[in-house]
C-alpha positions in Angstrom: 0.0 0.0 0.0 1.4 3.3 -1.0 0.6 7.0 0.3 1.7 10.4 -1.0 5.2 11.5 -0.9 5.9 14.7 0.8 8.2 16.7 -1.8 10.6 19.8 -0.8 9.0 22.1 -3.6 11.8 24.4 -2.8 14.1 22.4 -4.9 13.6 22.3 -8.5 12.1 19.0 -9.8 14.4 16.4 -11.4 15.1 13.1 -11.9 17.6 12.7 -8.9 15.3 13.7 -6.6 12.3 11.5 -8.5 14.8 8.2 -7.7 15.4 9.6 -4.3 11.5 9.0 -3.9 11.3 6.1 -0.9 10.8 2.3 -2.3 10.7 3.9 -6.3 13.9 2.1 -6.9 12.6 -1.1 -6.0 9.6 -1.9 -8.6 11.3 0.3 -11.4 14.2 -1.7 -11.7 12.1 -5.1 -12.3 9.5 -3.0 -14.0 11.9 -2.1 -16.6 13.1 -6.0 -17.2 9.2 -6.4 -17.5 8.5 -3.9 -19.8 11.4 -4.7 -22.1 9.7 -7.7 -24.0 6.9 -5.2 -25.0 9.5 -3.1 -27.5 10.1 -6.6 -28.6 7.0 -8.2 -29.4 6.1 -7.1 -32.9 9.0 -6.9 -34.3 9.8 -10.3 -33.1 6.6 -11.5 -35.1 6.8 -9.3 -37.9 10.3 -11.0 -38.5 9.7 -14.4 -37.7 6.2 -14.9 -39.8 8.3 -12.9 -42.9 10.5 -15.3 -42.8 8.2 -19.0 -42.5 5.8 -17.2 -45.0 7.6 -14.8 -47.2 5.2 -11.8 -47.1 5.2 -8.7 -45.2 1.1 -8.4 -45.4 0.8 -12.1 -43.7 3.5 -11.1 -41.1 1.1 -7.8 -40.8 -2.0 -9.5 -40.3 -0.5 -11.7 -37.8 1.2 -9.2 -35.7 -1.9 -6.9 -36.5 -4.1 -9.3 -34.4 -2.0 -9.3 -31.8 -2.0 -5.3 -31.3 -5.4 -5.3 -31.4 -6.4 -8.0 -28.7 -3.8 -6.7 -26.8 -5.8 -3.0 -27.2 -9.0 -4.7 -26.9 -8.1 -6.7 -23.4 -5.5 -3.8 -21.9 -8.5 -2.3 -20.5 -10.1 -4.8 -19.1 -7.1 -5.6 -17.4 -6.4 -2.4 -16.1 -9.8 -2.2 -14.7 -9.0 -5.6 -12.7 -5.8 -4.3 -11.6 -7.7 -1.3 -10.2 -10.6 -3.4 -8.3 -8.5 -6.4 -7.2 -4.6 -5.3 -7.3 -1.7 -5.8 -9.4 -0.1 -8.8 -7.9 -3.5 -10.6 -8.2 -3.9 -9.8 -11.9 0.2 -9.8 -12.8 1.0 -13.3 -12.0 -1.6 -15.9 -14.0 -1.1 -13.0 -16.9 2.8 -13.4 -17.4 2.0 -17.1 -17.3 -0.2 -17.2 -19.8 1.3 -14.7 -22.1 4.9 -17.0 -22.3 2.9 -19.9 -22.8 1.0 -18.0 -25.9 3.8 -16.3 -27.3 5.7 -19.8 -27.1 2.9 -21.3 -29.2 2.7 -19.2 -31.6 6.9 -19.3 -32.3 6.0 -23.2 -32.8 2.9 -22.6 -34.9 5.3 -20.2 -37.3 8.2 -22.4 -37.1 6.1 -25.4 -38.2 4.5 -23.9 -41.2 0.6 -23.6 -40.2 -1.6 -22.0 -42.1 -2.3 -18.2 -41.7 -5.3 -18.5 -39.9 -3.9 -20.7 -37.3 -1.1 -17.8 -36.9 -3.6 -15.7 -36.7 -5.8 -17.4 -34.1 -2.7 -17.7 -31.8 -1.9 -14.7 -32.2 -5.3 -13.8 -30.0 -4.4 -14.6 -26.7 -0.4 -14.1 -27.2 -1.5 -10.3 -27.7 -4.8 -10.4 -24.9 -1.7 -11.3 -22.1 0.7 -8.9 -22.5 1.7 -7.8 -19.1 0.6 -4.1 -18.6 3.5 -3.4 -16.3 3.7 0.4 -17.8 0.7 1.4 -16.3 1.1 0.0 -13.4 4.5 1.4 -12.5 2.9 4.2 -13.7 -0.3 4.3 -11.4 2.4 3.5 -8.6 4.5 6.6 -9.6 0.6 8.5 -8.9 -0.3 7.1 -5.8 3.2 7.7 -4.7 3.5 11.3 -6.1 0.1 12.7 -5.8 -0.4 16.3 -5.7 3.4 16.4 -5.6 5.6 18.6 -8.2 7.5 15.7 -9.1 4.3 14.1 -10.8 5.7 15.6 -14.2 8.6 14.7 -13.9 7.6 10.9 -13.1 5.4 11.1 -16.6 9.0 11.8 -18.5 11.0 9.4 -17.1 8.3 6.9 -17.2 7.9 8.2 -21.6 12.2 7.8 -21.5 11.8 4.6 -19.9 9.6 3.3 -22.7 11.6 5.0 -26.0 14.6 3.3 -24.1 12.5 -0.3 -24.5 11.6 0.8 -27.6 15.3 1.3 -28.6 16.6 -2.0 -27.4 13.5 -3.8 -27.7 13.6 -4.0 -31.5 17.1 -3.3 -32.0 17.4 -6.8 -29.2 14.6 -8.8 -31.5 16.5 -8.0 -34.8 19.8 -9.4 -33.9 18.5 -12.7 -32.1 16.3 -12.8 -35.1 18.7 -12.5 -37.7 21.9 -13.7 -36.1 20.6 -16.8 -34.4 17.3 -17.9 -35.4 13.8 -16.1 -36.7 12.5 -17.1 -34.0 14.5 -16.2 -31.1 13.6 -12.6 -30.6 9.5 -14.8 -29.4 11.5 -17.0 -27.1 13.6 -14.4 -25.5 10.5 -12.2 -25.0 8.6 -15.0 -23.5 11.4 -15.6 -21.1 11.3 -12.2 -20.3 8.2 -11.7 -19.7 8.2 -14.2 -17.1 11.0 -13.6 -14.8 10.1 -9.4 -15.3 6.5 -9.9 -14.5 7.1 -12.3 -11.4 10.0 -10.2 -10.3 7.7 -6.7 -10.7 4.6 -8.4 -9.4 6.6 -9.4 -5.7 6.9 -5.6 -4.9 4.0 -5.6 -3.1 4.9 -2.9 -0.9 4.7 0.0 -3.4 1.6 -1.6 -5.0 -1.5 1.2 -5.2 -4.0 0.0 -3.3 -7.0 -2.3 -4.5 -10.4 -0.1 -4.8 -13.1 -2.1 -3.6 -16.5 -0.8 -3.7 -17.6 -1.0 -0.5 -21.8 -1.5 0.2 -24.2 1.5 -0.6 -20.9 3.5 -2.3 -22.0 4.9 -5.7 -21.0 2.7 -8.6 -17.5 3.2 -10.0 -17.2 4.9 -13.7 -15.0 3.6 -16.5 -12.4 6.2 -17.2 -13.4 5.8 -20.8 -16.7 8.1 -19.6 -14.0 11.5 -19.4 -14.2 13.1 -22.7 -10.7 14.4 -22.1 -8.9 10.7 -22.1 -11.2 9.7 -25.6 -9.3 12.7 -27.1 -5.7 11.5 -25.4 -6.9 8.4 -27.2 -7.3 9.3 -30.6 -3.9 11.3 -30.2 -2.2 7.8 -29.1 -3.8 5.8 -32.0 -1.6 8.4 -33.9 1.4 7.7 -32.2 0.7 3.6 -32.0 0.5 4.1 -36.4 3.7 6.2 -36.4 5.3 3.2 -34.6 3.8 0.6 -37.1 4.3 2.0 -40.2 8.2 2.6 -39.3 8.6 -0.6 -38.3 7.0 -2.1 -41.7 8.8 0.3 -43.8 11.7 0.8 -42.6 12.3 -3.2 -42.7 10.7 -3.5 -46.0 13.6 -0.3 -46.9 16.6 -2.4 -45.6 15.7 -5.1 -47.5 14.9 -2.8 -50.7 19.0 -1.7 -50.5 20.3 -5.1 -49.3 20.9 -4.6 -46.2 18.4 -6.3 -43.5 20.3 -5.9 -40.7 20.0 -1.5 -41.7 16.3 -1.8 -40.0 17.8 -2.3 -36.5 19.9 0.7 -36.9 17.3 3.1 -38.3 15.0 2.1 -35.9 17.0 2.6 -33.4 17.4 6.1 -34.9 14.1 6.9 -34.6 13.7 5.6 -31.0 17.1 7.3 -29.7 15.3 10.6 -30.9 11.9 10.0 -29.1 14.0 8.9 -25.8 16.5 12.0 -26.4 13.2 14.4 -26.4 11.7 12.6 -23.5 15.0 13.6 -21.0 14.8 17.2 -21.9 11.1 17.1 -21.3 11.5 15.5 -18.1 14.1 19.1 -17.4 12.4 21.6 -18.6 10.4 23.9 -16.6 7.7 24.0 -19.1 5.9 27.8 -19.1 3.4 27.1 -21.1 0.2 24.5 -20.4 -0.2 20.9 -21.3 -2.9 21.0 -24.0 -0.3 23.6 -25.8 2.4 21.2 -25.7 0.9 18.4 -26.5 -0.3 20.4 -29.6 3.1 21.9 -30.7 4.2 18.2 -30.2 1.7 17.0 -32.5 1.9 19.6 -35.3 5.9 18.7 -35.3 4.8 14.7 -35.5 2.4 15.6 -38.0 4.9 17.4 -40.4 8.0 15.5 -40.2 6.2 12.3 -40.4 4.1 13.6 -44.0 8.1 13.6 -45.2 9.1 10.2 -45.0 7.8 8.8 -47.7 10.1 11.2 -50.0 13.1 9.7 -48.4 15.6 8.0 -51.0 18.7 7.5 -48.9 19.6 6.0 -45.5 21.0 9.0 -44.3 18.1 11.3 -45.3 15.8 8.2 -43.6 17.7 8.5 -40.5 17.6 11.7 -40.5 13.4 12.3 -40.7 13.0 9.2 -38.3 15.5 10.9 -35.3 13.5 13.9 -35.6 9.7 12.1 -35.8 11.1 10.6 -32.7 11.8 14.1 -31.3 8.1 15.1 -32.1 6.2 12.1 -30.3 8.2 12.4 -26.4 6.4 15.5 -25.7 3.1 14.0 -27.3 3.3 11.3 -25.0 4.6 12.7 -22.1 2.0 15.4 -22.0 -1.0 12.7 -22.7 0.3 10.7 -19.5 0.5 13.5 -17.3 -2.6 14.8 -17.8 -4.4 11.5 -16.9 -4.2 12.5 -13.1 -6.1 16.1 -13.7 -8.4 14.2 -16.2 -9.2 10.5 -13.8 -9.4 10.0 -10.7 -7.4 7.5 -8.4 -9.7 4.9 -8.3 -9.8 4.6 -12.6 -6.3 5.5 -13.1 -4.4 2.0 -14.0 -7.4 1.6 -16.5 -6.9 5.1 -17.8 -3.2 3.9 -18.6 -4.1 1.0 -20.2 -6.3 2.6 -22.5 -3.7 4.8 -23.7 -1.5 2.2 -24.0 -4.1 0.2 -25.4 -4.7 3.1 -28.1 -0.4 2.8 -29.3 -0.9 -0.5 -29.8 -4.2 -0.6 -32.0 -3.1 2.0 -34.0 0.4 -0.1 -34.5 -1.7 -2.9 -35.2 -3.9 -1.0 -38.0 -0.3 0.7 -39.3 0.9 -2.5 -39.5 -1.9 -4.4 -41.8 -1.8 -1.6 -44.1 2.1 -1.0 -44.1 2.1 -4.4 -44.8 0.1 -4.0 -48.0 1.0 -0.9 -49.3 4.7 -1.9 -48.8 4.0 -5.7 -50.7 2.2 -3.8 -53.5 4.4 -1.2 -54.0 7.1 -0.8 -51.9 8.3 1.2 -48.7 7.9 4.5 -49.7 3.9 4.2 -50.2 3.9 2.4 -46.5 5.4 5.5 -44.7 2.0 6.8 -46.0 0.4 5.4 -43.5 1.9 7.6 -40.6 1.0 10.7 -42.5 -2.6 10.2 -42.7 -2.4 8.7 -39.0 -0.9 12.2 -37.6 -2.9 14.0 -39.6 -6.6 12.7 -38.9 -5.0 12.9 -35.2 -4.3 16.6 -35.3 -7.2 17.8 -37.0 -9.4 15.9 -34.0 -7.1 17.7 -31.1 -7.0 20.9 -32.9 -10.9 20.4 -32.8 -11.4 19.1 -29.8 -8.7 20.6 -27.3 -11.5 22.0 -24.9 -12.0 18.7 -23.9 -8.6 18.4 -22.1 -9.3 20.9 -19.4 -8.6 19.5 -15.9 -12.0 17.9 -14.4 -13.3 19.0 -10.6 -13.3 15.8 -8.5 -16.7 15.8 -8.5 -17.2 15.4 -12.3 -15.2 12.5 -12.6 -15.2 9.9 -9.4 -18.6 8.0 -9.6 -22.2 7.6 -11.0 -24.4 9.8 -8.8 -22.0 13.2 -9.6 -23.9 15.4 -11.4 -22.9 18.3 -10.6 -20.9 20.6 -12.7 -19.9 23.9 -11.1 -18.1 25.1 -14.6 -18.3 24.8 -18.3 -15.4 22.7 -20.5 -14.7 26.0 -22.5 -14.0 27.9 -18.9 -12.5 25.3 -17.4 -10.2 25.0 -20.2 -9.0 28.6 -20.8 -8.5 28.9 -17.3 -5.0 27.6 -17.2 -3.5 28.6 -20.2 -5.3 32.3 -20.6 -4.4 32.7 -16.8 -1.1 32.0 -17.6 -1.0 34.5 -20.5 -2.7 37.2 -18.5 -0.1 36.9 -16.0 3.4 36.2 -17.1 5.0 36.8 -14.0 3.9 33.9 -12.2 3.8 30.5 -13.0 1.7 28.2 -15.4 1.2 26.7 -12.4 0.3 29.0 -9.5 -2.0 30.9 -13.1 -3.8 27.9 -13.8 -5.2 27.4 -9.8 -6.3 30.6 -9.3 -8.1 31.1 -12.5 -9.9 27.7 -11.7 -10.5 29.1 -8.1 -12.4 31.9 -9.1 -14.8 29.8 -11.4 -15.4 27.7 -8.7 -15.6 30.1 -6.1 -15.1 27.6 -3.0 -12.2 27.5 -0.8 -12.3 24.1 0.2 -11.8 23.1 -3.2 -8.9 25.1 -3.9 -6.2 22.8 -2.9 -7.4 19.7 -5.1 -8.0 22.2 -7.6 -4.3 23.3 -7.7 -3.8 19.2 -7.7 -5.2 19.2 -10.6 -3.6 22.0 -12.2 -0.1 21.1 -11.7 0.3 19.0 -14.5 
């Protein structure tokens, strides 16, 4: 069970005084060994069902249906972890997911038919471990109302880009060095001794929320308008991630030289994880939903150039600074989960985000897969164009909906009662922040949410909420 950390907000946020945060050290480091098999995963398939089949679109499809039970199933997980705790849920899930993952290697490896691939492919993808959010919702119960909170959501984004750099870069070179289908195996192994390893840190552990008799029934965090916009901004993400990995293997292959895609991947990833550090430093003076759409219009533009790419150089180039683009996308969409949810929704909250990378890898990668077959890599980096773009135009639209929710608008069934409207609630922050450039986007944001609200008692959880 885990309680708030008292911060010294004298000092200047950072990531030495983040690790310094009592018992953090202890499920981060098996966290991270957990988590590493996730940057693995597709890649792993994509490679191994390439090579037992000979096409990119059936390698797709198969690692496509993983992405998307794994979306479908992440929340549903997340909202166990939430009601019954994440040791409970953790350990028959790691089970189960090396025992898939290992069927499926020896479905591939044997020659089945697409469909079988395909069917395995279901529960390898429904048991991946969701060990991001839950370090994650450990790092909120932990940090709540603290200043570090921000800080926790970059290191957290950096801890992920660094999976994502070794993850794939790991699965290429067991894959094409030792055996196709090596980079499954080691992931399965992984899995295993992470999970277990993560899921004995019980100590640290958010506590279970169990509805206790005549409390008001608990809401899915899918009911706050904000997260369903986070959402659609991390399908964007999840199809910049899948059409990179589809195209930029299909490109090494293209010039003759397979073992390129580790590299440029690795390229790509170095840049997001590069971003996510300064992010994690910066004291930002401007407000989340602004970030998060500078972030996106950066995505969105570098990633409508890849396609034109004719060189290795120039590809590296574009990818290192898409990469650069998505940290602060991500970053920002993480840390505003704990002004947009409450406590008792957050792990599920997580989960759906993470849920939302995934699908929109999985989508990326079916039609990568074909475009790049049909016509080759160039018309697959298509596919994160269009991605961005559709996401962008649906922030850009919808960016009111982002604005930090009062307690009582978010915790359970029976609360009605909404003391402000969306559009007040969110220009408070950021037109506070711009009427007064003096003070903080912080210290802005509160007090223009205190005088909508115009209760005391609130103001507190109100500058809670505004923080991030």
């Amino acid at each position: 069970m885990t309680s708030a950390v008292t911060t010294d907000t004298s000092a200047r946020p950072g990531y030495g005084q983040l690790l310094r945060t009592p018992g953090a050290l202890g499920f981060l480091l098996p966290g991270f060994a957990a988590r590493l098999p996730f940057g693995m995963l597709t890649i792993s398939i994509l490679l191994l069902v390439q090579h037992t089949t000979g096409s990119y679109a059936n390698a797709g499809i198969v690692a496509a249906v993983t992405g998307i039970s794994m979306a479908l199933c992440a929340p549903v997980m997340g909202n166990l972890t939430d009601r019954r705790g994440q040791s409970a849920v953790l350990l028959p899930v790691v089970l189960i997911h090396s025992a898939a993952v290992t069927g499926l290697a020896a479905l591939a490896l044997a020659g089945a038919p697409l469909w079988a691939l395909a069917a395995a492919a279901i529960p390898a993808g429904a048991s991946v471990p969701q060990v991001g959010p839950m370090v994650r919702a450990r790092w909120a119960a932990k940090l709540e109302g603290s200043p570090l909170l921000p800080t926790a959501a970059a290191f957290e984004s950096v801890t992920d880009e660094f999976t994502f750099v070794v993850g794939p870069v790991l699965a290429t070179a067991l894959c094409t060095g030792i055996h196709p289908a090596a980079g499954l195996i080691t992931e399965a192994a992984l899995s295993l001794l992470g999970g277990l390893l993560f899921a004995a840190q019980r100590r640290t552990q958010p506590p279970a929320h169990v509805q206790a008799t005549g409390e008001a029934k608990r809401v899915s965090a899918l009911t706050s308008p904000g997260l369903r916009v986070l959402i659609v901004a991390f399908l964007g993400i999840g199809a910049v991630f899948g059409g990179m990995q589809v195209s930029l293997a299909a490109f090494s292959n293209e010039i003759g030289n397979p073992g390129a895609n580790g590299l440029l991947y690795g390229v790509f990833a170095a840049g997001n994880m590069i971003a996510g550090i300064a992010c994690g430093a910066i004291a930002w003076k401007i407000g989340p939903r602004r970030r998060l759409l500078f972030g996106y219009i950066g995505l969105t533009a570098f990633a409508s150039l890849l396609w034109t790419a004719d060189s290795t150089v120039l590809l590296a180039a574009l990818g290192l600074f898409v990469g650069l683009c998505i940290a602060p996308a991500l970053i920002t969409g993480y840390t505003m989960v704990e002004s947009l949810i409450p406590a008792n929704a957050r792990t599920e909250a997580f989960t759906w985000l993470t849920g939302a990378v995934a699908f929109g890898q999985a989508i990326a990668v079916i039609v990568a897969g074909r475009l790049t077959d049909a016509h080759g890599s160039s018309y697959g980096f298509l596919v994160p164009l269009a991605a961005t773009a559709l996401a962008l135009v649906t922030l850009l639209a919808l960016r009111s909906k982002l604005a930090p929710q009062a307690p009582s608008r978010i915790v359970n069934a029976s609360s009605t009662h909404e003391s402000a409207t969306e559009a007040d609630a969110g220009d408070a922050p950021e037109n506070a922040a711009e009427a007064a450039p003096d003070t903080t986007p912080e210290t802005a944001s509160a007090t223009a949410e205190e005088n909508v609200t115009g209760t005391a008692a609130r103001r507190g959880r109100q500058r809670d909420l505004t923080t991030v």
